[in-house]
N, C-alpha and C positions, 0 to 999 in steps of 0.2 A: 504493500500500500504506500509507504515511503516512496519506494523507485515511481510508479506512478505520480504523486504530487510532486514530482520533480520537475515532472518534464509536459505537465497542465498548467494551464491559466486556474481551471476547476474542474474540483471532479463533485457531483452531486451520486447519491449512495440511495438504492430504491430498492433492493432487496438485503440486509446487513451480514457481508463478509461475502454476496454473491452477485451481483448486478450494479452495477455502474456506469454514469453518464460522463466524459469525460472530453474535456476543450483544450486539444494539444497547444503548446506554446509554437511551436515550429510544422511547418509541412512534414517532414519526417514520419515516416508511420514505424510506428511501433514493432516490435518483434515480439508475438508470445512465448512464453517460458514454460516451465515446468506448472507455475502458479499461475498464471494469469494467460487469459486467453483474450485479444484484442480484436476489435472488428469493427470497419467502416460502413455505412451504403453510402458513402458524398457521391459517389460515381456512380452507383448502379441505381437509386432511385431518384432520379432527376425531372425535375418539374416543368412542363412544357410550356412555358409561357407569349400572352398574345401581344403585350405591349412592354411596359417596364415592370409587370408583377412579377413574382418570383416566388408565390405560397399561398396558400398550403396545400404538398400534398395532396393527392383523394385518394378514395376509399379504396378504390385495388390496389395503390402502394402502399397506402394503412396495412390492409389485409395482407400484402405478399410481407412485410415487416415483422409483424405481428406472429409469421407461421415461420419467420426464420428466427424471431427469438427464442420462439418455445420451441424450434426443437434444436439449438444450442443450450438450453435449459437442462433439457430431457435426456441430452445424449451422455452415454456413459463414460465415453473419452476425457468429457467436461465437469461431470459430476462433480471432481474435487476440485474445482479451479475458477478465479476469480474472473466473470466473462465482463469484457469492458468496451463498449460503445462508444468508441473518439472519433469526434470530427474535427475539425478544424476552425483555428480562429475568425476566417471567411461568418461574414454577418449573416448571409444569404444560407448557404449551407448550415450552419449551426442553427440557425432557427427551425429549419426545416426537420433537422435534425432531432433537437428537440421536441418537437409537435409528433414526432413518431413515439417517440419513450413515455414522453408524459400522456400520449392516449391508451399505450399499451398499458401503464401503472392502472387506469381509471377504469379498461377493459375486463382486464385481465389479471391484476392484482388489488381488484374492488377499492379503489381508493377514490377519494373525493378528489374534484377538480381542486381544492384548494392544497391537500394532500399531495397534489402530483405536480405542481406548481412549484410547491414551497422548496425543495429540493435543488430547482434548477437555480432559485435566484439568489439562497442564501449563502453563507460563506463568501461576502468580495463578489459573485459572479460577477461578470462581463454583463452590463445589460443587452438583452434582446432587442433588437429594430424590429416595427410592427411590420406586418403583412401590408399590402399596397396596394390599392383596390386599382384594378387595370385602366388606364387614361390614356385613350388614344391619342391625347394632344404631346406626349412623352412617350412618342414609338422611337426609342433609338435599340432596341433588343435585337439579337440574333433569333431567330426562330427554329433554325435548322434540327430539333432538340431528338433526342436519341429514340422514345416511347409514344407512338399511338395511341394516347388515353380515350379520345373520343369512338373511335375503331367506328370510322365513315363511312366505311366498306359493310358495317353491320347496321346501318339505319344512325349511329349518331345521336342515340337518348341515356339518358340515367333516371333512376331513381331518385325521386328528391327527399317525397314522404313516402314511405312503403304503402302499400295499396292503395294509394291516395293521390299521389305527383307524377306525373312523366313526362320528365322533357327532353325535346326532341327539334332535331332542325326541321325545317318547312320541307313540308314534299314538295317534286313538283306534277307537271302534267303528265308526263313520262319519265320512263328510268333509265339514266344516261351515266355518260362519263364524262365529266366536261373540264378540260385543264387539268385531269388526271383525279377532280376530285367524283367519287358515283352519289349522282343522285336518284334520289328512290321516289316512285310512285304512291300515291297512300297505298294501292293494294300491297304493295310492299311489309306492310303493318300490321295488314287484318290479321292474318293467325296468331301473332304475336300479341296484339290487344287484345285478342278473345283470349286465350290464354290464359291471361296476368289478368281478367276481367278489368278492362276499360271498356266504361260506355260512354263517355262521352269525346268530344275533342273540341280543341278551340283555338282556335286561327285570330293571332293579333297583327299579321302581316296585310299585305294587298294579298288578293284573291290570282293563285298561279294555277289553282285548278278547282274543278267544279266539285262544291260540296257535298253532291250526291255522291261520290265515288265514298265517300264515308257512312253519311245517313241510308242509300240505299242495302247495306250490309249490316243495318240496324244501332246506329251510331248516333249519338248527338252531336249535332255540331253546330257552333257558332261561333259569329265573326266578330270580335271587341280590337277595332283595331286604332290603332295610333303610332306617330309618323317612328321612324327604327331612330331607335339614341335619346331619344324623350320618354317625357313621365306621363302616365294615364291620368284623366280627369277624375275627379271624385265619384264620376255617373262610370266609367270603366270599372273602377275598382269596386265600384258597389256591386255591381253586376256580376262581375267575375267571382266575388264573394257568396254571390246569390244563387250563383251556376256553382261552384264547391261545396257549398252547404246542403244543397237540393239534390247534388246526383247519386245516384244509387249507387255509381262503382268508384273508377279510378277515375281519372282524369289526364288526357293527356294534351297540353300546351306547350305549341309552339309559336314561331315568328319566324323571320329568314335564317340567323343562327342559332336560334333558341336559348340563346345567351344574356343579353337585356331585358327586351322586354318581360320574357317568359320570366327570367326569373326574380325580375321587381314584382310583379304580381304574384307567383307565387309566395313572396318572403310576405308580404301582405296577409295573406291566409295563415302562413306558421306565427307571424307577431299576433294576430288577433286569438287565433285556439288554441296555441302552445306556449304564451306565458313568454313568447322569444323579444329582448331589446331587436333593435334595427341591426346592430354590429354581432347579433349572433344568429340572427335570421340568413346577414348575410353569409358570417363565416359559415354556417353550415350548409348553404347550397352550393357555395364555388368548396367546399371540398368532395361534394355532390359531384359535382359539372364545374370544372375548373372555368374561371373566366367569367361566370353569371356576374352582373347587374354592374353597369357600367358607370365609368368618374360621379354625374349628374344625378343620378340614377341613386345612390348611396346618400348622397344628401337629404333627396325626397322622403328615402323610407324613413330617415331620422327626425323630420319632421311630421312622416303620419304615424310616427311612434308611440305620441299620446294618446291620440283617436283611435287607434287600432284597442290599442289597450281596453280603451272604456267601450268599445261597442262589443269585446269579447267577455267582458264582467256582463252587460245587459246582455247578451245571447245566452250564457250560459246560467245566467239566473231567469229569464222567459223557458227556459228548457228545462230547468230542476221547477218553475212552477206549473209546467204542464204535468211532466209527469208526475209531480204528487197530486194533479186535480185528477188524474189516470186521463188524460186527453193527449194526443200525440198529433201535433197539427200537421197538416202535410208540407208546409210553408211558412220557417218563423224567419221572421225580420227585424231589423234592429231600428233604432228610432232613426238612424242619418238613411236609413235602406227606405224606409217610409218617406222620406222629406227628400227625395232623388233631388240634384241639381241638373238643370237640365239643359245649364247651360255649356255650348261642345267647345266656346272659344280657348276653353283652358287644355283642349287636347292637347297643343304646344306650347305644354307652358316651360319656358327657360330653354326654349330649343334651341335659340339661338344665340346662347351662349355654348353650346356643345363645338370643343373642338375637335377635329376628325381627323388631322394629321400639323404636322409643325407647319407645313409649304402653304397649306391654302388658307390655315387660318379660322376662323370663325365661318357657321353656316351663313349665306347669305339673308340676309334680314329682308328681303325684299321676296323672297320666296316663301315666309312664313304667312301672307296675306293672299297666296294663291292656293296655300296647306289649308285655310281657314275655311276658305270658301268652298274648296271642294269636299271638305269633312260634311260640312253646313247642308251641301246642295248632297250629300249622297247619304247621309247617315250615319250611323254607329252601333246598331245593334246586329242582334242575332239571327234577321233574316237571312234565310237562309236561300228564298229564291229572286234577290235582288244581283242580278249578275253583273250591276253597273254598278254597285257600292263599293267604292273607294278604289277603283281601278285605275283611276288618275293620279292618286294623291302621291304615290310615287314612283316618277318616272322609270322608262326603261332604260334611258341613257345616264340616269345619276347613279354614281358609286355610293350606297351606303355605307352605315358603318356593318349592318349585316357583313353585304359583298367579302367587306375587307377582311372580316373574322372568318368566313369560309373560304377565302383563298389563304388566310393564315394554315386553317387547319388543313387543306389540299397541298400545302408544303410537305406535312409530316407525313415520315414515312416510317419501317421498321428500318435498324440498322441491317446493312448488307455484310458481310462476310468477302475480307479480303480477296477471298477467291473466284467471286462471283463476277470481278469484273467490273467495266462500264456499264450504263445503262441508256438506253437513248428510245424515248419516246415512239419513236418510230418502229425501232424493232424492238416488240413486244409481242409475247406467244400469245395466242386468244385460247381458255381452255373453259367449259361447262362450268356451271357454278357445281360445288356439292350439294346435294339435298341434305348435307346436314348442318348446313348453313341456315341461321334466321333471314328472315324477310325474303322468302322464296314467292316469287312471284306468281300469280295464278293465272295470267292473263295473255293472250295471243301478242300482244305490243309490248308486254314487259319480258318474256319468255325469249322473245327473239333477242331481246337486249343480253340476259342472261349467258345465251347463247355463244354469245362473240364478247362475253365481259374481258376485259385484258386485264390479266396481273402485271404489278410492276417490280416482281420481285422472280418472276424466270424470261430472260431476254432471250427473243427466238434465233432458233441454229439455222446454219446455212441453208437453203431452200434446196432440193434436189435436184441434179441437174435434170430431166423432166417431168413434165405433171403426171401425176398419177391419176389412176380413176377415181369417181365419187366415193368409189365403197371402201375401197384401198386406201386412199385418202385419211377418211374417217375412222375408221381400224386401227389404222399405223398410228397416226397422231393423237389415240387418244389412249389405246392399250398398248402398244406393242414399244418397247424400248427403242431407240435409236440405234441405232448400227453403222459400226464403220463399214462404207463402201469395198466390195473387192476388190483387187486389180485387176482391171479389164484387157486380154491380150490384144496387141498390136495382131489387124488382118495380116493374113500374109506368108505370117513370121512363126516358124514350130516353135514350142514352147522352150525357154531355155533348161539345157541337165546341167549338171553338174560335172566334171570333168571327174574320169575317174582317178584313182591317185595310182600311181607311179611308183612301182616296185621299187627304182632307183633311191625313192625321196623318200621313204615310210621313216629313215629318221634321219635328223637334222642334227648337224654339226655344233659342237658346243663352242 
């Protein structure tokens, strides 16, 4: 234990004489000994960020953490040896760092948040730099990051509240590949939301495909929409509030990346029923869905912080006195849910203070009074056969901040393996989707997409010098291993022998 505070800033102590959190002085890693067994993730669990955030973590690095502690725990080699978790004086990493240990203590060694806290900061620690809520107007990050957490190629949702939340990027019309990133069709979804029982869905973006591709398959769906990077009007969030209170199943909400909007509205629903501040509503959706609810975005909820609060004390006290009068209504409502505002000019409100990259600055202000008008003239609800609501409000030729966050995440890739080479867009093998992949398509236009989907992770072999037949074709390419070509003999020419050997020469002179 000595040799260790030697060579820490700090070590924090979670299990006594076996488990330790420890903040090396120097880059230098450690060597384990006979006593002490030492071990990083700085490098293997790294966080995939959209702008200048950097944390926290989500739940599958949690969970892959979580299963490599305990079975360093559990194993026998380790049994009598002190295991110790050092990262580095790095502000970025150590925090992250720590957010893995202190949820493991809270998980998995039942301790109190305050309990699994108090560890890290007593003793002198080093204080911790907060988490950074993602600000596009401070994009100078690299992107290129090692781990696929969104897995785009599988529809692009998380869990937010268990049987209750799911968000998800926007379908669109059809199921494509587009700049490398696959977009999916709603039917893309259906088995998947039957499944996990979602019955409803709700579209806060402009209208990319027709509603019935969900309701006709027995779906709820409606439109609460408002402009991408802005905050919902008070008449949105009632609504939205009114549509989770009211649905039978799950719910799943989206927008173009289902990052913002989705998940201010959602944190909305966890502040009012779950007792959550603004700043824990939000930390636990972006460790949900790394990336959710944007710079502007984070202010607002801090502001409906109090309101949320008190229309979930009046809900939940109209709902303990129904059910002691034994009456279960099919419809409770809160007194701001009764007194709707019904005015939509606040759909953009403070939108245009949102900055959306360093170069261009602030939205234009002079576009927020053609936002207004076309809200005005189209509507806002959950009509479902209004096929002209809100199809203007944003154009096809303007970069949102959506756009920007799904060509962030159509950057990430898996990492490749030395061996594998370059890779070039162009030559790319097409191979069958598996059926044992989610979001298999049921549908004659999404089946052919299927069909010719391209991996970007086996680039295609040299083409044969001639075509093959259709059936030959399809056989070879899709069971039969490749094979090096024979040598084809020159016409003409008898095959070459081998010269016989030479009674003279049978041996050779030393």
């Amino acid at each position: 234990m000595d040799d260790l505070e030697s060579i820490s800033l700090h070590v924090a102590e979670f299990i006594k004489g076996r488990l330790y959190f420890a903040t090396l002085q120097t880059p230098i890693k450690p060597r384990s000994n006979a006593s002490t067994h030492f071990f990083s993730i700085d490098s293997e669990l790294v966080y995939e960020s959209f702008y200048s955030d950097f944390g926290p973590l989500n739940l599958a690095k949690l969970y892959r953490y979580c299963c490599k502690l305990n079975k360093k725990l559990k194993s026998y080699s380790l049994s009598k040896k002190k295991i110790v978790h050092y990262t580095t004086s790095d502000p970025r990493k150590r925090v992250n760092a720590a957010f893995l240990i202190g949820s493991y203590a809270i998980i998995y060694l039942k301790k109190s948040p305050v309990e699994a806290y108090q560890p890290l900061v007593s003793n002198n620690s080093p204080m911790f730099i907060p988490f950074r809520f993602q600000n596009p107007a401070s994009c100078r990050s690299n992107n290129n990051n090692s781990i696929n957490v969104l897995k785009v190629e599988n529809g692009d949702l998380n869990w937010v509240v268990p049987n209750k939340f799911l968000a998800f990027c926007g379908p669109h019309a059809k199921s494509k590949n587009e700049n490398g990133y696959p977009l999916h069709s709603p039917e893309s979804y259906i088995s998947y939301f039957r499944k996990h029982n979602v019955t409803t869905v709700v579209r806060l973006n402009k209208k990319v495909y027709d509603a019935s591709r969900f309701s006709s398959h027995g779906f709820t769906h409606k439109d609460l929409f408002f402009v991408d990077g802005s905050t919902p009007s008070d008449k949105i969030m009632q609504e939205f509030l009114e549509i989770a209170e009211n649905a039978k199943g799950a719910i799943a909400v989206h927008c173009k990346a289902g990052l913002g909007r989705t998940g201010t509205l959602i944190a909305c629903y966890i502040m009012k029923h779950h007792h959550f501040t603004a700043a824990e509503a939000i930390a636990w959706i972006r460790i949900c869905r790394p990336g959710s609810i944007i710079g502007h975005q984070q202010h607002w909820l801090e502001e409906k912080q109090g309101l949320l609060c008190y229309q979930g004390n009046i809900f939940r006290a109209e709902k303990a006195n129904c059910k002691n009068n034994n009456f279960t209504p099919t419809r409770i409502l809160t007194r701001s849910a009764r007194k709707k505002d019904t005015d939509v000019s606040q759909i953009v409100s403070k939108v245009d203070q949102i900055r959306l990259d360093d170069k261009k600055g602030i939205i234009d202000i002079s576009s927020r009074s053609r936002k207004e008008k076309a809200l005005q003239n189209g509507g806002l609800g959950g009509n479902n056969n209004d096929s002209n609501n809100n199809n203007n409000v944003e154009s096809e030729d303007t970069v949102t901040q959506g756009d920007k966050l799904n060509r962030i995440k159509a950057m990430r890739r898996q990492p490749r393996s030395h061996t594998t080479g370059g890779m070039s867009l162009d030559n790319l093998k097409p191979h069958p989707r598996s059926s044992s992949q989610p979001f298999k398509s049921m549908t004659a236009s999404s089946a052919a997409y299927h069909a010719t989907y391209v991996s970007p992770l086996k680039p295609l072999r040299a083409p044969p010098s001639s075509p093959p037949s259709a059936e030959s074709s399809n056989s070879a390419s899709q069971l039969s291993p490749i094979r090096r070509p024979h040598k084809q003999p020159v016409p003409g020419s008898s095959p070459s022998k081998r010269p016989p050997k030479n009674a003279n020469n049978s041996s050779i002179s030393r």
